[in-house]
ZADO-1210 file (C-alpha; in nm, 4 decimals, padded with zeros to 6 digits):
<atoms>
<atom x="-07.2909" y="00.6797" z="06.3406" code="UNK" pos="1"/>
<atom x="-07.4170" y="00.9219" z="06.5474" code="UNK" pos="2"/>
<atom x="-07.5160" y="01.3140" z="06.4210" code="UNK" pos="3"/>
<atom x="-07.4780" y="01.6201" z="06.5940" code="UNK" pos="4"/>
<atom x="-07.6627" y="01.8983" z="06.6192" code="UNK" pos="5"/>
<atom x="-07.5019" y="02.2090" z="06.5225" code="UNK" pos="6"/>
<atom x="-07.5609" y="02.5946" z="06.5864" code="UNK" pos="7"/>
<atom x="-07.7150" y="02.6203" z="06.2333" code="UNK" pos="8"/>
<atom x="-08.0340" y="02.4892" z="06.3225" code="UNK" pos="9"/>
<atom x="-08.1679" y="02.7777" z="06.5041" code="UNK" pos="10"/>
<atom x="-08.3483" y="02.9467" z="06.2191" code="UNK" pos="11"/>
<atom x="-08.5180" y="02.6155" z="06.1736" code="UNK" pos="12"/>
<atom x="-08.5753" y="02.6121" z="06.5560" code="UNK" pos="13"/>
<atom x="-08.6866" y="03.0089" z="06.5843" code="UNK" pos="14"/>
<atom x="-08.9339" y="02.8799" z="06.2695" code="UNK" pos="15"/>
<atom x="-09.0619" y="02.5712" z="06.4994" code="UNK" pos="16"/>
<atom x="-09.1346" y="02.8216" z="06.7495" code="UNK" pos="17"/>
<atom x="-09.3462" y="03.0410" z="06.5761" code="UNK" pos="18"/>
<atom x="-09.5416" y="02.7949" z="06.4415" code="UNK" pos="19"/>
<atom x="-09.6065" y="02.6213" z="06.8225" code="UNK" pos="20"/>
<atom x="-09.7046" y="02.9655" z="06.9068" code="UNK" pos="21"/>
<atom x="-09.9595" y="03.0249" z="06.6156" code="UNK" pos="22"/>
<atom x="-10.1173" y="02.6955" z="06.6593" code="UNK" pos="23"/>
<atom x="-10.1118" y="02.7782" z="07.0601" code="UNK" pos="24"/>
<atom x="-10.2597" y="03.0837" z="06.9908" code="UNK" pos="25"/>
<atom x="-10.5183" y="02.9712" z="06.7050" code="UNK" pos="26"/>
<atom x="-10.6276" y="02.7146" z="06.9663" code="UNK" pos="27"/>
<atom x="-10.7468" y="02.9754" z="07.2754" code="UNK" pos="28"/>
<atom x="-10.8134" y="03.2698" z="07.0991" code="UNK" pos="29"/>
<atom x="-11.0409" y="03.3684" z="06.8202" code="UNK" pos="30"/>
<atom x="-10.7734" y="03.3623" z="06.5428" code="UNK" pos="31"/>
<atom x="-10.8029" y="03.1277" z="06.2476" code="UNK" pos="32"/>
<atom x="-10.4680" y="02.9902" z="06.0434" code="UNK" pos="33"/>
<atom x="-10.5504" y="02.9769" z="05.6521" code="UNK" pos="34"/>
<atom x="-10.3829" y="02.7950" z="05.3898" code="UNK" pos="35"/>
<atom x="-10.1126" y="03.0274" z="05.4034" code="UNK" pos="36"/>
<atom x="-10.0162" y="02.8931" z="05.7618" code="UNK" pos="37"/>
<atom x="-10.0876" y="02.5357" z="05.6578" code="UNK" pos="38"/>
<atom x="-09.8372" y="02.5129" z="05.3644" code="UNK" pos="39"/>
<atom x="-09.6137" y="02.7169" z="05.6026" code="UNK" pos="40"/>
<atom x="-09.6663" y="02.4443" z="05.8907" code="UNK" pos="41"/>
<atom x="-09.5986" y="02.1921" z="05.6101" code="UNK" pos="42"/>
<atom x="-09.2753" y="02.2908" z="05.4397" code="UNK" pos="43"/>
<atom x="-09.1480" y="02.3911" z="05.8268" code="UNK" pos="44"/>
<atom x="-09.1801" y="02.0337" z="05.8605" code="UNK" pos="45"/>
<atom x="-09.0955" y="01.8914" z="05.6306" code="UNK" pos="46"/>
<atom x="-08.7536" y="02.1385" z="05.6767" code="UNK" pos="47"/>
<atom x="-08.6977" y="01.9515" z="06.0209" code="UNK" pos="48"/>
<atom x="-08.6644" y="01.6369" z="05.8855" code="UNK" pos="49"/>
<atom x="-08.4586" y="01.7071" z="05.6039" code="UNK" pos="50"/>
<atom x="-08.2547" y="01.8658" z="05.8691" code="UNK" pos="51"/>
<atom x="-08.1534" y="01.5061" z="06.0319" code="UNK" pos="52"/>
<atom x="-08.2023" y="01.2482" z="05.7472" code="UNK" pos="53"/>
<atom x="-08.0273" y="01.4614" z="05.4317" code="UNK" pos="54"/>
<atom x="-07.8264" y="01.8054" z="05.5122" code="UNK" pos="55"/>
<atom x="-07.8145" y="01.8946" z="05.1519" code="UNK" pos="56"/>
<atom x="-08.1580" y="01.8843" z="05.0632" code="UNK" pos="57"/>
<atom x="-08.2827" y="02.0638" z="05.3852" code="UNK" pos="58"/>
<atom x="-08.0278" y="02.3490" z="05.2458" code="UNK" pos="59"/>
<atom x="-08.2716" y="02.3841" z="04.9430" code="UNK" pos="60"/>
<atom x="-08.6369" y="02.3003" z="05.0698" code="UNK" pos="61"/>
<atom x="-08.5575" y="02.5349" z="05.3927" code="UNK" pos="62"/>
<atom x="-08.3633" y="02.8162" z="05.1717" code="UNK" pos="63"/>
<atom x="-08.6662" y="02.7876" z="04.8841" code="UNK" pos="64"/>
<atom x="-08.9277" y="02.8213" z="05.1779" code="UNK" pos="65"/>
<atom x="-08.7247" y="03.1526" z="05.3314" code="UNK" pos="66"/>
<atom x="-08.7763" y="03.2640" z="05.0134" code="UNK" pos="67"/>
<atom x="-09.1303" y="03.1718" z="04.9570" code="UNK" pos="68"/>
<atom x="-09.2525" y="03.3221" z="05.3141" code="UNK" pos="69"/>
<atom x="-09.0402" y="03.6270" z="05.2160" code="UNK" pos="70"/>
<atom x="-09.2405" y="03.7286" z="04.9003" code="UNK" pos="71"/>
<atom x="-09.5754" y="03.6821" z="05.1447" code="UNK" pos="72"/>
<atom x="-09.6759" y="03.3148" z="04.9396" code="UNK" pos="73"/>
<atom x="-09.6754" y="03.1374" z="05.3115" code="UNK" pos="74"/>
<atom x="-09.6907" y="03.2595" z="05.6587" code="UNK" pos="75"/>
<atom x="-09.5964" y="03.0541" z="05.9749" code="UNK" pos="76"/>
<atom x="-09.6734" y="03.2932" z="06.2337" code="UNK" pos="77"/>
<atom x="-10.0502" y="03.3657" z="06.3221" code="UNK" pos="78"/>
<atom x="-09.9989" y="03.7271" z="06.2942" code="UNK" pos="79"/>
<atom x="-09.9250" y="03.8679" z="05.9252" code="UNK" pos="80"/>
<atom x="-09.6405" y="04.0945" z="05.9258" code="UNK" pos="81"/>
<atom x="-09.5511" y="04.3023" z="05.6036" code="UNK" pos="82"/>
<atom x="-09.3443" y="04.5785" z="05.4740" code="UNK" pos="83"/>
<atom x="-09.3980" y="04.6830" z="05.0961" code="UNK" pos="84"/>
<atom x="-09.2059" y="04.8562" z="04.8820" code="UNK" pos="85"/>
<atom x="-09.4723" y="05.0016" z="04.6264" code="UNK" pos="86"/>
<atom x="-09.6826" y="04.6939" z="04.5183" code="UNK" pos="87"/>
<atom x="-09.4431" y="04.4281" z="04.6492" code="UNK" pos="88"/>
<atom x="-09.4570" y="04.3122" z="05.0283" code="UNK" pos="89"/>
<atom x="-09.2206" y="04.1557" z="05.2411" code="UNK" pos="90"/>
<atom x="-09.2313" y="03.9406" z="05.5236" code="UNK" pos="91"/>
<atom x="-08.9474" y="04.0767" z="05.7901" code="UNK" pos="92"/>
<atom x="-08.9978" y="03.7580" z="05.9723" code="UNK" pos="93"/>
<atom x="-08.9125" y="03.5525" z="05.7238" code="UNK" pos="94"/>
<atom x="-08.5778" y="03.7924" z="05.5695" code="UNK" pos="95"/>
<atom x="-08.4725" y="03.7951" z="05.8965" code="UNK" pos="96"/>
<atom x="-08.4612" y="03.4150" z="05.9245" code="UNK" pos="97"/>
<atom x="-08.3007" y="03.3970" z="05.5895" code="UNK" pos="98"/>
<atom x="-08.0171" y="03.6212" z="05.6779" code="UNK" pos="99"/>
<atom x="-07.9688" y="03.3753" z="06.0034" code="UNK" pos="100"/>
<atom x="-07.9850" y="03.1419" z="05.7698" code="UNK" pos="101"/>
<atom x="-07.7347" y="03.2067" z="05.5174" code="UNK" pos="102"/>
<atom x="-07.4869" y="03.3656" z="05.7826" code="UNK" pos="103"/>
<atom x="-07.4932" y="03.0373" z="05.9980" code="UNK" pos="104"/>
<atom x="-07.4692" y="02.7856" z="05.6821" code="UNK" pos="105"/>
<atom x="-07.2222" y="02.9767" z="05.5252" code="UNK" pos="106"/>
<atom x="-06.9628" y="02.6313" z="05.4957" code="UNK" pos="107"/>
<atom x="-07.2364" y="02.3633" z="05.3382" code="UNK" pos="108"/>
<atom x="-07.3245" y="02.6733" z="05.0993" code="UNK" pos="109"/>
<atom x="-06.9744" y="02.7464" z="04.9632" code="UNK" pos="110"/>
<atom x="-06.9284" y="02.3309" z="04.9900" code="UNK" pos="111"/>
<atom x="-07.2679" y="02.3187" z="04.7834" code="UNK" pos="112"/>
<atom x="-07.1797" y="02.6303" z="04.5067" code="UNK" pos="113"/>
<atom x="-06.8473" y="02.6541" z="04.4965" code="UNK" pos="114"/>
<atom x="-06.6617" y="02.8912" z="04.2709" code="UNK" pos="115"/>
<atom x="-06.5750" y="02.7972" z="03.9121" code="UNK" pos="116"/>
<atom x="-06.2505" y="02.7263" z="03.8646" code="UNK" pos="117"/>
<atom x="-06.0397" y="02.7984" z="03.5479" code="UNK" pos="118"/>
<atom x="-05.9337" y="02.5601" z="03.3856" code="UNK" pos="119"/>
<atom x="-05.5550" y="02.5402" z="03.2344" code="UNK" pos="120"/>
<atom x="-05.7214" y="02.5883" z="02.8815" code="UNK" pos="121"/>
<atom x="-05.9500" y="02.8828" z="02.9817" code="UNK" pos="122"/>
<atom x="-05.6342" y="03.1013" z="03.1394" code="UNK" pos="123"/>
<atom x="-05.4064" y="03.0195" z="02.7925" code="UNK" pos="124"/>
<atom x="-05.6961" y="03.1614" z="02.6265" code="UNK" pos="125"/>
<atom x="-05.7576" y="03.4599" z="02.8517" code="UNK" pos="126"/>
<atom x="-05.3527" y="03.5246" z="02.8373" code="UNK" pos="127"/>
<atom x="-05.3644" y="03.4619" z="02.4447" code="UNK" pos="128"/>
<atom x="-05.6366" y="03.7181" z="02.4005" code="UNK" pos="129"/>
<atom x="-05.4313" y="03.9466" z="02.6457" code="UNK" pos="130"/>
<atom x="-05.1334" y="03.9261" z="02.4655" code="UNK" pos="131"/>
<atom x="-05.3621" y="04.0332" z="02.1297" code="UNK" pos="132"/>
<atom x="-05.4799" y="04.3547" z="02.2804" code="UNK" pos="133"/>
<atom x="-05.1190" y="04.4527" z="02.3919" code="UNK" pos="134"/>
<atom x="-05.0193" y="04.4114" z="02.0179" code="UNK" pos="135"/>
<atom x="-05.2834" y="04.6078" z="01.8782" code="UNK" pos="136"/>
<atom x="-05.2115" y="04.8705" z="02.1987" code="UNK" pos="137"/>
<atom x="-04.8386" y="04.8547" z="02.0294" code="UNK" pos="138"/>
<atom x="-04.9469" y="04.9176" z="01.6810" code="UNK" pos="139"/>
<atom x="-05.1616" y="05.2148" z="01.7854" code="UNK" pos="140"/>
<atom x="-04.9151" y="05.3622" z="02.0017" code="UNK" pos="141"/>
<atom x="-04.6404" y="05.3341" z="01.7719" code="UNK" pos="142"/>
<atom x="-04.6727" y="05.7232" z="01.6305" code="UNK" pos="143"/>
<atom x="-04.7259" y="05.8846" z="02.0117" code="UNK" pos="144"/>
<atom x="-04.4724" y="06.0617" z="02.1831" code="UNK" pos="145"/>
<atom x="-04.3015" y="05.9396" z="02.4995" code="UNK" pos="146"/>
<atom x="-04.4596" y="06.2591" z="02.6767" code="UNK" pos="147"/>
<atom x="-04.7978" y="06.0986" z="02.5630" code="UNK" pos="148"/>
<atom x="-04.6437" y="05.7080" z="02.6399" code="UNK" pos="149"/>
<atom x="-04.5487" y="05.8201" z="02.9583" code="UNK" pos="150"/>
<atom x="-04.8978" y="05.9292" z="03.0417" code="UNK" pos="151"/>
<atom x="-05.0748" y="05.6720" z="02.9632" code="UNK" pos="152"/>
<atom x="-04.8665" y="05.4314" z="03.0868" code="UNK" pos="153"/>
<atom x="-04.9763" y="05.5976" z="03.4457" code="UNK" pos="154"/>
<atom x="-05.1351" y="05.3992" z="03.7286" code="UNK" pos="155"/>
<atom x="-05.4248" y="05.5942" z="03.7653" code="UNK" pos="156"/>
<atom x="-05.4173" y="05.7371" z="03.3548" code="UNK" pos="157"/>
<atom x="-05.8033" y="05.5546" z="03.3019" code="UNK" pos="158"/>
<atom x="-05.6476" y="05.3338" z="03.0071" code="UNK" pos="159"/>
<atom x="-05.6851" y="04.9484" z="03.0648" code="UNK" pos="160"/>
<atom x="-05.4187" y="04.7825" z="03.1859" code="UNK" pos="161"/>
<atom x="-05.3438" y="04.6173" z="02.8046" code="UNK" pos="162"/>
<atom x="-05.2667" y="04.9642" z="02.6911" code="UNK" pos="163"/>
<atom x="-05.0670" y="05.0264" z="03.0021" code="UNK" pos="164"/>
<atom x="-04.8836" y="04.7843" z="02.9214" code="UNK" pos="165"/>
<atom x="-04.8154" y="04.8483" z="02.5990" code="UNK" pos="166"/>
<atom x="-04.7129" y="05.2114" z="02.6381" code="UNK" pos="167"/>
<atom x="-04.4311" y="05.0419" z="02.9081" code="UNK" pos="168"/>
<atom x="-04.3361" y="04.8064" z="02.6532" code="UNK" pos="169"/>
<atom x="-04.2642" y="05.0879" z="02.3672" code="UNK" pos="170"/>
<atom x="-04.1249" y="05.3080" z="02.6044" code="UNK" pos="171"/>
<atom x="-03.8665" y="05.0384" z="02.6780" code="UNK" pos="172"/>
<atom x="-03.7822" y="04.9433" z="02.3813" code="UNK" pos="173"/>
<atom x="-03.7841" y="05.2789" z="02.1958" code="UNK" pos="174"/>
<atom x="-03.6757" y="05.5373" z="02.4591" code="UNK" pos="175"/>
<atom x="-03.4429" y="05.3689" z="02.7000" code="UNK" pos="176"/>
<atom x="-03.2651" y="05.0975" z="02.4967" code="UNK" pos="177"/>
</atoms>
């Protein structure tokens, strides 16, 4: 069984990079990395080998740490880079890896969350309660003119459909048969 590597590793890869860089950098200059940087280093890691022993759980532990570096709790890159908006700063670094991220893993996310489905019971239910407001949209509407059915039976009248549809429904059965 052999694995492939596939063009939605590269935020993973652009995060590897940054962090060779920092620890290049840390190593011939005068910059230090702090703990920051270390649980950065760490979860990067730990990220890359999710990536080739389970797919699914490297969608969480790399998403969570996007997430982390983006609220400034970690930092992979040996400069600290920050925007704020009043009291709360972001990373750019790390939003901008997220949103490669997200765009590039957009299949094994939808596989991961799909979308609730309705169920068979869930739609009668939805139709029953339908069918209720129409009735009660009858009764009400039962004493209104056909000038006044007519307008709110309009597409773009600002009633809800329900009542839309039961201004049709009166106007067919008392006007035109």
């Amino acid at each position: 069984m052999r694995k492939t590597i596939s063009k939605d590793i590269i935020p993973l890869l652009i995060s590897a990079i940054l962090v060779i860089i920092s620890i290049g950098i840390t190593l011939f200059t005068d910059y230090t990395l702090n703990y920051k940087h270390y649980i950065g280093i760490g979860l990067i890691g730990i990220s890359a080998l999710l990536y080739f022993k389970n797919k699914k759980l490297f969608v969480y532990v790399f998403g969570l740490t996007l997430v982390i570096g983006i609220i400034n709790l970690i930092d992979i890159y040996y400069s600290n880079i920050l925007f704020g908006i009043g009291p709360i700063e972001f990373n750019p670094i790390f939003l901008t890896l997220l949103i490669i991220f997200l765009a590039l893993n957009k299949e094994l996310l939808n596989r991961m969350f799909p979308e609730k489905k309705l169920t068979e019971k869930e739609l009668a239910e939805r139709n029953a309660e339908n069918q209720n407001l129409i009735k009660n949209y009858e009764q009400k509407f039962q004493s209104k003119t056909e000038s006044e059915l007519k307008n709110i039976a309009k597409e773009k009248s600002g009633y809800v459909n329900e009542a839309k549809i039961a201004s049709k429904n009166i106007l067919r059965n008392k006007y035109v048969l």
